[in-house]
C-alpha positions as CSV (number, residue, x, y, z in Angstrom):
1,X,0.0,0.0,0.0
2,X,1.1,3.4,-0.5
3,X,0.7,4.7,3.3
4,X,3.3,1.7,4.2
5,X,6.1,2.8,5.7
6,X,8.7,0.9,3.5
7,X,11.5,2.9,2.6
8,X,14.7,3.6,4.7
9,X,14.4,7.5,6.1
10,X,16.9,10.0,3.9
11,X,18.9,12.2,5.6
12,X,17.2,15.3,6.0
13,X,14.4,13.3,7.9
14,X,17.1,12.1,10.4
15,X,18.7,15.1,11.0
16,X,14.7,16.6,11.3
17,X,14.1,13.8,14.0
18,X,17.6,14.4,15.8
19,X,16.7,18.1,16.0
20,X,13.3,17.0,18.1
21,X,15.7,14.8,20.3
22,X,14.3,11.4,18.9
23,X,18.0,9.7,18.3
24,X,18.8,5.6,19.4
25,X,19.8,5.3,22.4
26,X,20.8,2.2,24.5
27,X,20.5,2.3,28.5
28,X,22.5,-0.8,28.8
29,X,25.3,0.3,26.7
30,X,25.9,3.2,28.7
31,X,25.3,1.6,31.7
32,X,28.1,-1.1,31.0
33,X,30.4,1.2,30.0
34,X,29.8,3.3,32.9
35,X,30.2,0.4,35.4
36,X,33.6,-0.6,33.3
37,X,34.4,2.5,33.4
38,X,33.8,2.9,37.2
39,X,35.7,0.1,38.0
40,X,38.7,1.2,35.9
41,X,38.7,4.9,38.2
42,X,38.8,2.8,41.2
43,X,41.6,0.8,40.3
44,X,43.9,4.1,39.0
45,X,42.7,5.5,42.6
46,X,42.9,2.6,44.6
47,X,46.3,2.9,46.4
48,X,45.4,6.5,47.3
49,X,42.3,5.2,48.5
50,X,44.0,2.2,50.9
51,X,46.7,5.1,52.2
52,X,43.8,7.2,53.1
53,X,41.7,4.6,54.6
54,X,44.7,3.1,56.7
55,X,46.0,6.7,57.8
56,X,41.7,7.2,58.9
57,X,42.0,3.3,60.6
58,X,44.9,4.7,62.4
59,X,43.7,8.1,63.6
60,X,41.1,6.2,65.0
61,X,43.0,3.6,66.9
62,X,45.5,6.7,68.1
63,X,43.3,9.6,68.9
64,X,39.4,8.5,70.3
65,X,39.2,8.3,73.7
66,X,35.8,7.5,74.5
67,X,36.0,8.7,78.3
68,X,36.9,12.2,77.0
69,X,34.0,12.8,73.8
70,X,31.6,15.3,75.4
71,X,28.4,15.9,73.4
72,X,29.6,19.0,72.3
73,X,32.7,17.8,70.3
74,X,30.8,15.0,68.0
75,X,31.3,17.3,65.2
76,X,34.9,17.8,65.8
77,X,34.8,14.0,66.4
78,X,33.6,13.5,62.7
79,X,35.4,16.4,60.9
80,X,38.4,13.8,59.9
81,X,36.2,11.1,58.4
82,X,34.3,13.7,56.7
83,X,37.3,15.3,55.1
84,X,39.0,11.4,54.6
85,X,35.6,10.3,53.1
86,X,35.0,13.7,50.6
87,X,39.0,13.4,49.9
88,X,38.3,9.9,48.7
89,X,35.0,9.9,46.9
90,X,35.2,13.5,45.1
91,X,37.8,12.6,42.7
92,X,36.4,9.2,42.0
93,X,32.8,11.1,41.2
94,X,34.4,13.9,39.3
95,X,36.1,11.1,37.2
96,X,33.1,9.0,36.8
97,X,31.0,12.4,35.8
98,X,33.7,13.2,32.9
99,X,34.0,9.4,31.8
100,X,30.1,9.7,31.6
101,X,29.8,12.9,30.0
102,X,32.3,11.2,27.3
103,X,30.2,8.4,26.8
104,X,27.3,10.0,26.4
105,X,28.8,12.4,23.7
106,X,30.4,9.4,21.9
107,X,27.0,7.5,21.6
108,X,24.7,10.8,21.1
109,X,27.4,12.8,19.3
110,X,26.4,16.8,20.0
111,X,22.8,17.3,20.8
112,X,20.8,19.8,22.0
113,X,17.2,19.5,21.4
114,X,15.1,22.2,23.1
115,X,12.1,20.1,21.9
116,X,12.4,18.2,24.6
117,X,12.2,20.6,26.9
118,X,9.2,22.7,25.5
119,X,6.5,22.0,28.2
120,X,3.5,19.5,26.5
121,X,0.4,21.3,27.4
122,X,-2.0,18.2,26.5
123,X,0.2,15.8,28.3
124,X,-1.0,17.8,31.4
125,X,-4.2,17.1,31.6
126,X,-6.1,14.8,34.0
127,X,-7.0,12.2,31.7
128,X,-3.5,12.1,29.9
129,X,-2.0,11.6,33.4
130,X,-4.3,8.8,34.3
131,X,-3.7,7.3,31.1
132,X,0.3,7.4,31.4
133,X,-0.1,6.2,34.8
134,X,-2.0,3.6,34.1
135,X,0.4,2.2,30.9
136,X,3.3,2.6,33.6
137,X,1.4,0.6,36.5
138,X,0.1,-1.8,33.9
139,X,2.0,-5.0,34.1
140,X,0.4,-6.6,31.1
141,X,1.2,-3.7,29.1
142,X,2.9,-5.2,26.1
143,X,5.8,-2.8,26.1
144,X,6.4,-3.2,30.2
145,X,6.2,-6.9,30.2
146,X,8.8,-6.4,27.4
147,X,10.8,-4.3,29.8
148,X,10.6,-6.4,32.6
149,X,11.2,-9.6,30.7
150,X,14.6,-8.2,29.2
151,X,15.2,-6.8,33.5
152,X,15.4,-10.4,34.3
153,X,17.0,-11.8,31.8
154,X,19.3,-9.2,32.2
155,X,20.0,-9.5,36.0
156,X,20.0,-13.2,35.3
157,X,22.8,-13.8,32.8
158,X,24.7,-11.1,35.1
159,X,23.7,-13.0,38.1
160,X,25.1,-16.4,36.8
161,X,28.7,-14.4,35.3
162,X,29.4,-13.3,38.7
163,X,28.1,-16.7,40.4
164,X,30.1,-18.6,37.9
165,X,33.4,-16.9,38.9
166,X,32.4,-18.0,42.8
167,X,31.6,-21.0,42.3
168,X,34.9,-22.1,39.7
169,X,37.0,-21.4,43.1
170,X,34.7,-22.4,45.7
171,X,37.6,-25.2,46.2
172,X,39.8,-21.8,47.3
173,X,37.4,-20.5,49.1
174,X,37.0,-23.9,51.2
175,X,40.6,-23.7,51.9
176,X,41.0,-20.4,53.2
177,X,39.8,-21.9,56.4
178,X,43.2,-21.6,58.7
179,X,45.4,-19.5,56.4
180,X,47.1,-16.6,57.7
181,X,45.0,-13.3,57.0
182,X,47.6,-12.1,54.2
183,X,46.6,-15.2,52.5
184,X,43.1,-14.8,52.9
185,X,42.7,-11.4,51.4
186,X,44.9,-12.2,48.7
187,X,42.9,-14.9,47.3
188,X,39.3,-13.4,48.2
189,X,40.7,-10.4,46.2
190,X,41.5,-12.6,43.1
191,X,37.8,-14.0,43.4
192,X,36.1,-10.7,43.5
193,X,38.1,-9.7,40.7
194,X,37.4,-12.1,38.4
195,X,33.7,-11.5,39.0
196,X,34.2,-8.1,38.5
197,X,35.3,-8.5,35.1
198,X,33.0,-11.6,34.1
199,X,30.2,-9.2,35.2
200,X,31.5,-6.3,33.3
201,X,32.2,-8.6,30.3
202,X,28.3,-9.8,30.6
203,X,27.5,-6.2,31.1
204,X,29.1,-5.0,27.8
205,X,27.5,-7.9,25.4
206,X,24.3,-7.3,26.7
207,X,24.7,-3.3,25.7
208,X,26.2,-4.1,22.3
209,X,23.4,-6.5,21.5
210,X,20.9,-3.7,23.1
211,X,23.0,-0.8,21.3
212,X,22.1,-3.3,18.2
213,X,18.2,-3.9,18.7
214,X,17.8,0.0,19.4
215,X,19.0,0.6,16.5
216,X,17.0,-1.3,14.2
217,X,13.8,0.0,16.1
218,X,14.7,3.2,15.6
219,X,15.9,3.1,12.5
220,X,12.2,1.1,11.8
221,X,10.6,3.9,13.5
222,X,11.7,6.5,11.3
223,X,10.9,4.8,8.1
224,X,9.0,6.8,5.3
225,X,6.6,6.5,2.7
226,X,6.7,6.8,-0.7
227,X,4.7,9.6,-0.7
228,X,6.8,11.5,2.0
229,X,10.0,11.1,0.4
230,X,8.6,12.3,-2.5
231,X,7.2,15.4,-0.6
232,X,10.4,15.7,0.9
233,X,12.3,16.3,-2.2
234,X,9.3,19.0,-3.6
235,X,10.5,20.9,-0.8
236,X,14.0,20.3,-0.9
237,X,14.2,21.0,-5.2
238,X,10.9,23.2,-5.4
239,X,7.6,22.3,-6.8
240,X,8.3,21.5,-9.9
241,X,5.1,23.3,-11.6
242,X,6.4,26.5,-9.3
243,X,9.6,26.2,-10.8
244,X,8.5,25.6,-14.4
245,X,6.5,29.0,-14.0
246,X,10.2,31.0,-12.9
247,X,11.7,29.2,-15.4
248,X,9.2,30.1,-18.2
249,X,9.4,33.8,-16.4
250,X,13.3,34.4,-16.5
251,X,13.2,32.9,-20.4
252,X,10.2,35.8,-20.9
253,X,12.3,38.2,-19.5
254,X,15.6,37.1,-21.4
255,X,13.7,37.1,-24.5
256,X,12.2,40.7,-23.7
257,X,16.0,41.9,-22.9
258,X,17.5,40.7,-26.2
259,X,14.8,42.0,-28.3
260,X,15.3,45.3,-26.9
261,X,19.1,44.9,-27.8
262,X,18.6,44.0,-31.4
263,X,17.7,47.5,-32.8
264,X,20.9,48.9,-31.0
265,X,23.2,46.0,-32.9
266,X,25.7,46.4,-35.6
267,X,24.9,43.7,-37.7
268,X,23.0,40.0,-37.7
269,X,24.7,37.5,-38.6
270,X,21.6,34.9,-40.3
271,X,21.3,31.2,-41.4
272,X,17.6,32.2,-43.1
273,X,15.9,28.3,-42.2
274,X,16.8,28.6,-38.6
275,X,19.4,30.9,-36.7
276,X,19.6,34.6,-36.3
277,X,22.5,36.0,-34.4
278,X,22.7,39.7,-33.3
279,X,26.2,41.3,-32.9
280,X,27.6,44.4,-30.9
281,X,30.9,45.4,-31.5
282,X,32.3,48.8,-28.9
283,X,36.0,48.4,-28.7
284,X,35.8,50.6,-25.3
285,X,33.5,48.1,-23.6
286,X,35.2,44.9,-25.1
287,X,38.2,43.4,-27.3
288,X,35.9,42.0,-30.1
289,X,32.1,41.8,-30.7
290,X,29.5,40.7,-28.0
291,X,27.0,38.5,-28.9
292,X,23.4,40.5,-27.7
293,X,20.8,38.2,-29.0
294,X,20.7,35.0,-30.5
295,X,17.5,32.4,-31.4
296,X,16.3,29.5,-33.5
297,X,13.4,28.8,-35.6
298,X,10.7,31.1,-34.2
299,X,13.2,33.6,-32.1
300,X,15.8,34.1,-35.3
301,X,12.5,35.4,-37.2
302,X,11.3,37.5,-34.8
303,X,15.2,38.7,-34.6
304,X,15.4,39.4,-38.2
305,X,12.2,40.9,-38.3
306,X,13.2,43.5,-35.8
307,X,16.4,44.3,-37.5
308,X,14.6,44.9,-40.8
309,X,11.9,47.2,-38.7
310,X,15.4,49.1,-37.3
311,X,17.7,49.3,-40.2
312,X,20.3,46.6,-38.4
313,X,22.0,44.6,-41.4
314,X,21.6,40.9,-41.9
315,X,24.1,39.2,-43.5
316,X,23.5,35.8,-44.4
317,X,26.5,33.2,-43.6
318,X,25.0,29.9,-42.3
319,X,28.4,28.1,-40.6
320,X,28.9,31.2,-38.9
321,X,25.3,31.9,-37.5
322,X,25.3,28.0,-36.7
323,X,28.9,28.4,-35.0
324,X,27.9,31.7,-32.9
325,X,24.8,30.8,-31.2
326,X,25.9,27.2,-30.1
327,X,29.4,28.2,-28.8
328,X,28.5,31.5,-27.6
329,X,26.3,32.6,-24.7
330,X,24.3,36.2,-25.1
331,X,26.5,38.7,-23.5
332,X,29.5,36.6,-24.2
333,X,32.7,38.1,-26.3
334,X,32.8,35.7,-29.5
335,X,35.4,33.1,-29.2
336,X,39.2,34.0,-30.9
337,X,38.6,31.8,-33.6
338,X,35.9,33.3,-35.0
339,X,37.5,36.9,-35.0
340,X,38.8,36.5,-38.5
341,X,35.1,35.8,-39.6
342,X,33.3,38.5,-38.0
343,X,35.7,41.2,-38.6
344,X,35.4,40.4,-42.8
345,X,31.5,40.8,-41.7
346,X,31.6,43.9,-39.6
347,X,34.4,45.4,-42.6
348,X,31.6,44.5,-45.5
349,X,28.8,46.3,-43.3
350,X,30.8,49.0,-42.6
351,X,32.6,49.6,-45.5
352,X,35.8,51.3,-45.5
353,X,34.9,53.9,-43.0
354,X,34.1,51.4,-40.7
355,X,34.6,50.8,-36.8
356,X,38.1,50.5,-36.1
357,X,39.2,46.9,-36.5
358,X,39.1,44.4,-34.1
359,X,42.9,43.4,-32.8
360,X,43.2,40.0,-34.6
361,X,47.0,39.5,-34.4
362,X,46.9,37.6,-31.0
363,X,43.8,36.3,-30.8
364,X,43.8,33.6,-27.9
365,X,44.9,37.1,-25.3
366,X,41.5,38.3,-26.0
367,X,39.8,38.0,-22.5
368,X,35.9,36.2,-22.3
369,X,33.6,38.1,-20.4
């Protein structure tokens, strides 16, 4: 049918739909890479982090007394794990803010779409809250059951990557029982590392495959008809009837402009079954003659006709009327090799006591308009 929605959108309509702030955009892929990417800051800032928690563990086995805390001095009391605690998370949020930000930009690219944040007048309305509220309470709404069936699936597979990682050294974990604390964290360390980077791994398929589906229903979304694509290109080029009707005017008005030049032209140079060439030579404006109007058929009739009505000389010489009005534009200096030509015209018309003659002895230095 012709209202399907079957061919891929152009470009204009995605830049048109980016504008409004309707772009793909997967919640799992920048989740993943923001948890990576959170677990990458923590291990740059980790050492700082263990020297400021053992200098904290050690302020607090060295300088709380408990007989000598009055009510008064709790907030003194907590100033150092305050400061330890902002010293420790601030840069690790400042990081994780930037590495965001950068994510964001790299899977958005630069967007600002104030069409997002226009206020939606009808979505205000009682009813159209009660409706939105009951599609997001809904359960059995086709699109939340969708959500919350991926949610699982999700937290499942991500579940069973960090439980695998457990579970392949539960033998080490077993054994830990009597080892020397060292020891212990050493090898409890290895384990939650390794489900650290099973979970991210898991965390990052799951967004490229999301990334992936997003894609394709956005890129479904945006599909167009025939008919708007073909609307979309009238606007783009012009209506074609609109510009048929400036075309047909700026040929009127051309037409109109080199009739009005033929009665002020030295001489038209005539093939008498079809071309009519009208030639103005003024050695002050230009190096050799200009070419001021020039037609076929019915146009090289109506130019002859006015030169007859004006006195303007036709000479007949069909090779050269063909030659001038394909190689030469109107208002266009005639081409050097056609000098010799015109200037044995212009010297019959004239006679003797002619213009001055055109310089012929270099012709390819004579300059085109």
């Amino acid at each position: 049918m012709a209202d399907e929605r079957t061919e891929e959108a152009t470009p204009k309509r995605r830049e048109d739909e980016r504008k409004k702030g309707n772009i793909a955009r997967s919640q799992d892929m920048t989740a993943a890479l923001t948890v990576c990417a959170g677990v990458g800051l923590l291990f740059v800032l980790s050492s700082s982090i263990l020297e400021k928690l053992k200098n904290l563990l050690y302020y607090t086995c060295t300088h709380l007394k408990p007989d000598d805390i009055e009510v008064n001095d709790i907030i003194a009391v907590f100033a150092p794990y305050a400061k330890i605690t902002g010293e420790i998370l601030l840069p690790f949020m400042l990081g994780l803010m930037v590495v965001t930000a950068i994510i964001m930009r790299i899977q958005v690219g630069p967007l600002f779409a104030t069409e997002k944040i226009k206020p939606k007048i009808d979505k205000l309305t009682p009813s159209s809250m009660v409706n939105g509220l009951k599609r997001i309470l809904n359960p059995f709404e086709p699109k939340n059951m969708m959500e919350i069936g991926k949610s699982v699936l999700k937290m499942g597979i991500v579940g069973y990557c960090g439980f695998a990682a457990v579970n392949g050294r539960k033998d080490e974990l077993l054994g830990l029982l009597g080892v020397d604390i060292p020891t212990a964290f050493a090898v409890l360390a290895s384990i939650l590392t390794q489900m650290i980077i099973n979970i991210c791994v898991a965390m990052l398929i799951i967004g490229f495959i999301d990334k992936k589906y997003q894609d394709y229903e956005y890129n479904k979304s945006i599909k167009m008809t025939k008919q708007e694509i073909k609307d979309e290109w009238k606007n783009m080029e012009g209506d074609p009837v609109i510009k048929s009707k400036i075309k047909s005017a700026q040929m009127q008005f051309m037409r109109q402009k080199m009739m009005s030049a033929v009665p002020n032209a030295d001489v038209v140079v005539a093939n008498p079954t079809h071309f009519s060439v009208a030639l103005k030579y003024d050695k002050d404006i230009a190096p050799a003659p200009v070419v001021v109007a020039k037609g076929v058929d019915y146009m090289a009739f109506k130019i002859r006709e006015i030169a007859k009505a004006n006195g303007v000389p036709i000479v007949e010489n069909k090779p050269l009327a063909r030659s001038l009005y394909k190689l030469v534009q109107v208002d266009q200096v005639i081409p050097a090799e056609l000098y010799v030509a015109v200037a044995e015209i212009l010297a019959y018309v004239y006679g003797k006591d002619g213009p001055p003659k055109m310089r012929i002895n270099n012709p390819n230095a004579a300059p085109r308009r």
